[in-house]
Steps between C-alpha positions, in 0.01 A plus 500: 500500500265668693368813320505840732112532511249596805156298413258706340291474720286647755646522803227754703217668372758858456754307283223406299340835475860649389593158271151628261607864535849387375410312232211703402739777420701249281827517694539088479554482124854437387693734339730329248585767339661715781666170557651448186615896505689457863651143450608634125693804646635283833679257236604806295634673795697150601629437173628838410647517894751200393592631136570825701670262716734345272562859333631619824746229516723528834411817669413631788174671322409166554327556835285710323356249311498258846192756617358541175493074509347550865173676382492276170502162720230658741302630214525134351415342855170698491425302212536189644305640783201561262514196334494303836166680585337403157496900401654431165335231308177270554677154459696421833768314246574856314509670855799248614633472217582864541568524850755202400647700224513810734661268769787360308602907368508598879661183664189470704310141520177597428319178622668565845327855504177416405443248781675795777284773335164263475564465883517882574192606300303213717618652855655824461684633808418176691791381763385154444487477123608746287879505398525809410539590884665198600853665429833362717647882523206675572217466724123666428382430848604523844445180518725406233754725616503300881614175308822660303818306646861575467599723200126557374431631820745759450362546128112494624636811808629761237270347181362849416816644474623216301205445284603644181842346530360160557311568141751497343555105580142450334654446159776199594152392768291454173737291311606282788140431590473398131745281475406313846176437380574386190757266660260371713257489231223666669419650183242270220767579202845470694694361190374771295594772750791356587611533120386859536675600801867324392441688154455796624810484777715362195378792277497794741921356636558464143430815361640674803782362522601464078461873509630612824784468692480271849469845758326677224234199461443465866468788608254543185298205648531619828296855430259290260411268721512722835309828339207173330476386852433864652248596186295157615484551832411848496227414264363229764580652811269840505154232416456310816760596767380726769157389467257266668663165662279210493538141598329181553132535598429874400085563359584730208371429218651510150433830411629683846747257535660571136437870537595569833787306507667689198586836362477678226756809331404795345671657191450548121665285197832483651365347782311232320794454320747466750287264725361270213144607613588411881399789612128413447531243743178511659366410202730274390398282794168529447538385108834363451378368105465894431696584258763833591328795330195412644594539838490872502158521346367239805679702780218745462206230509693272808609834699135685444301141648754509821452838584094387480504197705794699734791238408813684590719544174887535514658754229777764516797654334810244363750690756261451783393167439869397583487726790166265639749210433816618746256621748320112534827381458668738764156450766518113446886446638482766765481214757797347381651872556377545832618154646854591389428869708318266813836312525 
C-alpha cells in the first residue's frame, strides 16, 4: 500500500527555503493528542447515532438521523483521509491500520483511495494524470468537453447547472469504486477489505432494515447515502476546480504547481470543522504529513513567502468558492452549447 506522501525533498531552491521555515516553526510534529480527542468524539457521535437509531424504531424522524449519519460518515472519512497522509501516527502500520478501521465504518475501501488520492497529490489538475479531473459526467477542459459522446455529452452541455445534483451520486460513486477495486484486487490487502466492505453492507442492511420498515428503510438509506455523497463532494469540489489546468509537459515546479493549481477557503472553526481542514489546501499540498491543526498556523508562513516571491495564491469565501466552480464549469461546455445554437 502505497502511503499518501510527497518526498521530502527539495524540489527548487523556494520549496526549500519554505520546507526550513515550516519546520522551523514546528508545524511537522504530530499531534496525537488532537487525534485521539477527534477520533474519540467521531466514534462517540457514531455509536450514540445508532442507539438513537434503534430508540427511534420505525419512524419517519428517521430521516433525521439519515443527515445526522451524513456528517458522522464524512467526519469519519476525514479520518481516514489523515491517516492516509501519515498526519496521525509515525508508524505507517498504525496510520493504515486506521484508515482501514475508518474504511470498513464508512463502506469505503481504503486501499483503493489511497492509490487514487497518491495519484492526485503527484499531478494535481493535470488532464493526463490526475483522476480527480478525469470524471465521465463532467469535463474540466474544453478539451475534455469536445470528446463527450451520446448521453455525457448532454450531461458535460448543462454540467454547471447539474453539478450539485450530480453530487449527490458521489456517495453510491465511492462505494462502487470500492468494491471494483477490491474485486479486482488492485488493492495490497483485498481479503481484508473485502471482509470490511461485506461487514459493513451486512451491518448497515441489517440494522436498517430489523428496525425499519422496507419504504421507511429505503428511503432512510436513500437521504443517508445521497446527503454523504453531496457533504463529500462539496468538500472536494471548491479545492482544485476552477483553477489552473495542466497537462503533460508543463515547467512548474512543485511549489507553483501545488499552489497554483489549488485553492484555499476562508472561515473560522466551523469551517475547519466542516471541511476536515480542506480548506487549507494550499498547504495541505505543500505538506500533506501535516497534521490538521497545524494547517492554520502554516497558512500564514506559506501565504506570507508567495506574496514575496509574487506566486499567485487562491483564497475566498465558502459561497464563492462554489461560485468559481459553476463559472469553470459553465465557460468549459459553452462550445458544446454553441454547436447545438450553430446547427
Amino acid at each position: 500500500m502505497t502511503s499518501l506522501q510527497v518526498p521530502e525533498t527539495s524540489h527548487g531552491s523556494d520549496f526549500a527555503e519554505l520546507s526550513r521555515l515550516i519546520k522551523d516553526a514546528g508545524l511537522l510534529r504530530r499531534r496525537r493528542r488532537y487525534y485521539a480527542v477527534r477520533m474519540g468524539l467521531n466514534l462517540a457521535a457514531f455509536g450514540g447515532g445508532w442507539v438513537a437509531f434503534a430508540f427511534l424504531g420505525d419512524s419517519w424522524w428517521q430521516l433525521f438521523l439519515a443527515a445526522f449519519f451524513a456528517m458522522v460518515f464524512a467526519q469519519l472519512a476525514f479520518i481516514g483521509h489523515d491517516a492516509g497522509h501519515k498526519q496521525i501516527f509515525s508508524s505507517r502500520k498504525a496510520n493504515d491500520a486506521t484508515g482501514l478501521v475508518h474504511g470498513g465504518l464508512t463502506g469505503l475501501s481504503y486501499g483503493w483511495w489511497i492509490g487514487t488520492h497518491a495519484r492526485h497529490h503527484a499531478n494535481p489538475n493535470n488532464e493526463d494524470e490526475d483522476p480527480d479531473v478525469d470524471i465521465a459526467a463532467l469535463a474540466f477542459s474544453k478539451a475534455q468537453s469536445s470528446q463527450k459522446r451520446g448521453f455525457l455529452r448532454w450531461v458535460a452541455k448543462y454540467q454547471a447547472f447539474l453539478f450539485f445534483p450530480l453530487l449527490l451520486l458521489e456517495g453510491l460513486n465511492l462505494h462502487v469504486s470500492s468494491v471494483k477495486a477490491v474485486w479486482r484486487r488492485d488493492v495490497r490487502k483485498h481479503k481484508l477489505e473485502s471482509a470490511l466492505l461485506i461487514a459493513h453492507l451486512v451491518a448497515y442492511l441489517a440494522a436498517v432494515f430489523v428496525v425499519l420498515s422496507p419504504l421507511t428503510g429505503i428511503i432512510f438509506i436513500l437521504v443517508h447515502q445521497f446527503l454523504w455523497g453531496l457533504y463529500m463532494g462539496c468538500s472536494f469540489a471548491p479545492n482544485h476546480k476552477g483553477m489552473e489546468m495542466l497537462s503533460a509537459g508543463h515547467k512548474l515546479d512543485f511549489l507553483r504547481k501545488q499552489v497554483l493549481t489549488s485553492r484555499n477557503v476562508r472561515g473560522g472553526r466551523v469551517t475547519d470543522f466542516a471541511l476536515g481542514g480542506l480548506n487549507y489546501q494550499i498547504e495541505h499540498h505543500l505538506f500533506p504529513s501535516m497534521a490538521r491543526p497545524n494547517l492554520k498556523h502554516a497558512q500564514v508562513i506559506v501565504r506570507d513567502f508567495c506574496a514575496r516571491q509574487e506566486i499567485s495564491y487562491a483564497e475566498c469565501g465558502w459561497g464563492r468558492s462554489y461560485g468559481y466552480v459553476l463559472q469553470h464549469l459553465h465557460a468549459v461546455s459553452a462550445p458544446l452549447r454553441m454547436a447545438k445554437v450553430a446547427v
